[in-house]
C-alpha positions in Angstrom: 49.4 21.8 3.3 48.5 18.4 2.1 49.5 15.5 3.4 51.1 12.3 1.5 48.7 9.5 1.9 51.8 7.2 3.0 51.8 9.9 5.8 48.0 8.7 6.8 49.0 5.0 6.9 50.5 2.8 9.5 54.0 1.5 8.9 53.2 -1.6 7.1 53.7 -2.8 3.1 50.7 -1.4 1.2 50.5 -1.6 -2.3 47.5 -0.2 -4.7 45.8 -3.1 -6.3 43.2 -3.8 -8.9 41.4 -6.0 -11.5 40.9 -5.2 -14.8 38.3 -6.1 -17.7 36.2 -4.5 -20.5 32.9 -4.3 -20.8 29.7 -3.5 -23.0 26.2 -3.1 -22.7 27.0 -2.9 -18.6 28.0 -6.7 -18.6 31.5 -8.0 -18.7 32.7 -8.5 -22.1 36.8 -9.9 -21.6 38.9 -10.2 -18.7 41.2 -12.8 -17.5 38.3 -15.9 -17.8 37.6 -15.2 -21.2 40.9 -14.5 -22.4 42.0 -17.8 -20.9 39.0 -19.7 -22.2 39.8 -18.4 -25.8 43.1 -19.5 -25.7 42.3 -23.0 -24.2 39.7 -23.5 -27.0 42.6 -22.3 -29.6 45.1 -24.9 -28.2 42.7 -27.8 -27.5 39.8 -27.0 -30.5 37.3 -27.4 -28.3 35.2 -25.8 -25.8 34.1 -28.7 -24.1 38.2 -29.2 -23.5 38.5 -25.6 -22.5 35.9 -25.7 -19.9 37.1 -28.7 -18.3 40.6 -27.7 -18.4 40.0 -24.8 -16.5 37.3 -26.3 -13.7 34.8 -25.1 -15.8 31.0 -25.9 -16.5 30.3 -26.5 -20.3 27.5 -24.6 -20.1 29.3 -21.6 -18.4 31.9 -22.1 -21.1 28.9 -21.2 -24.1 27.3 -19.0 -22.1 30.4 -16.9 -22.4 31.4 -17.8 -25.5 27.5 -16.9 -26.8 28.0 -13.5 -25.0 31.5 -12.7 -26.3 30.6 -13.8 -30.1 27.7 -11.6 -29.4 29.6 -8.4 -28.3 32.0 -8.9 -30.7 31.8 -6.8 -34.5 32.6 -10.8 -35.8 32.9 -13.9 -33.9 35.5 -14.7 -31.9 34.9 -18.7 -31.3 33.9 -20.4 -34.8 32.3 -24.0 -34.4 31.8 -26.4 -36.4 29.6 -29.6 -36.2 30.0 -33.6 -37.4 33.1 -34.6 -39.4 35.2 -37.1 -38.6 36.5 -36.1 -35.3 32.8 -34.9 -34.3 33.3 -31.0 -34.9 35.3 -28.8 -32.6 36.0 -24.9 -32.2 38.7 -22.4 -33.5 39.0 -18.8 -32.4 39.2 -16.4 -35.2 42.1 -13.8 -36.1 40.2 -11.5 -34.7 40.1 -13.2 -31.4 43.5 -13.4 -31.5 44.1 -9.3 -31.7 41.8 -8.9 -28.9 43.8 -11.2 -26.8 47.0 -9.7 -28.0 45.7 -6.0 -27.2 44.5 -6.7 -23.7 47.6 -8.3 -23.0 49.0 -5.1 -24.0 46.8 -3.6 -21.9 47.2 -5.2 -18.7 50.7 -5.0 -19.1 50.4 -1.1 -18.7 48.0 -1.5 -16.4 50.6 -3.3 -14.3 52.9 -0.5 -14.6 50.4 1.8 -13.3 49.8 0.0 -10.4 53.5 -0.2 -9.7 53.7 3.5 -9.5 51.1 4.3 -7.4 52.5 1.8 -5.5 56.1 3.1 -5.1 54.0 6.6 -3.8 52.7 4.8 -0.6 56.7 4.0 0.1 
């Protein structure tokens, strides 16, 4: 007869936990960081901005913008250089679908969670 696995734990509050991201090529291609970075760049139009609102090195911030535009079927962070205001970035529509669907996902990843969870009660 098998056991429940709340009947191998001691008393206590356990819950199941986990991180999620996606990736290609066996390196992380977006996750939490980048999907915060994207949307920082979208609100600022900049990745300089981005970076430093989120503690960020600059050159952390292109490296994973270089690797996410590089992963991606079209780029998801367009720059452009000089003008007036001295250039800045924009995320593409496509960028903004990604984001949208790994919301999506992390939202049912959530719920997953949540009811492996409630079997450890």
């Amino acid at each position: 007869m098998e056991k429940k696995v709340k009947d191998l734990l001691k008393k206590g509050a356990f819950r199941v936990n986990g991180s999620l991201w996606i990736e290609g090529d066996e390196q992380r291609f977006f996750g939490p960081g980048p999907v915060e970075l994207l949307e920082l760049i979208g609100k600022t139009g900049s990745i300089s901005k981005a970076a430093k609102a989120m503690g960020m090195s600059y050159k952390k911030a292109w490296e994973i913008v270089n690797r996410i535009n590089g992963m991606a079927a079209k780029p998801f962070v367009v720059t452009s250089i000089g003008g007036e205001d001295g250039g800045g970035s924009t995320i593409s529509a496509e960028a903004k679908e990604m984001i949208a669907w790994y919301r999506g996902l992390r939202e049912r990843f959530r719920l997953f969670l949540e009811s492996e969870s409630a079997r450890l009660k």
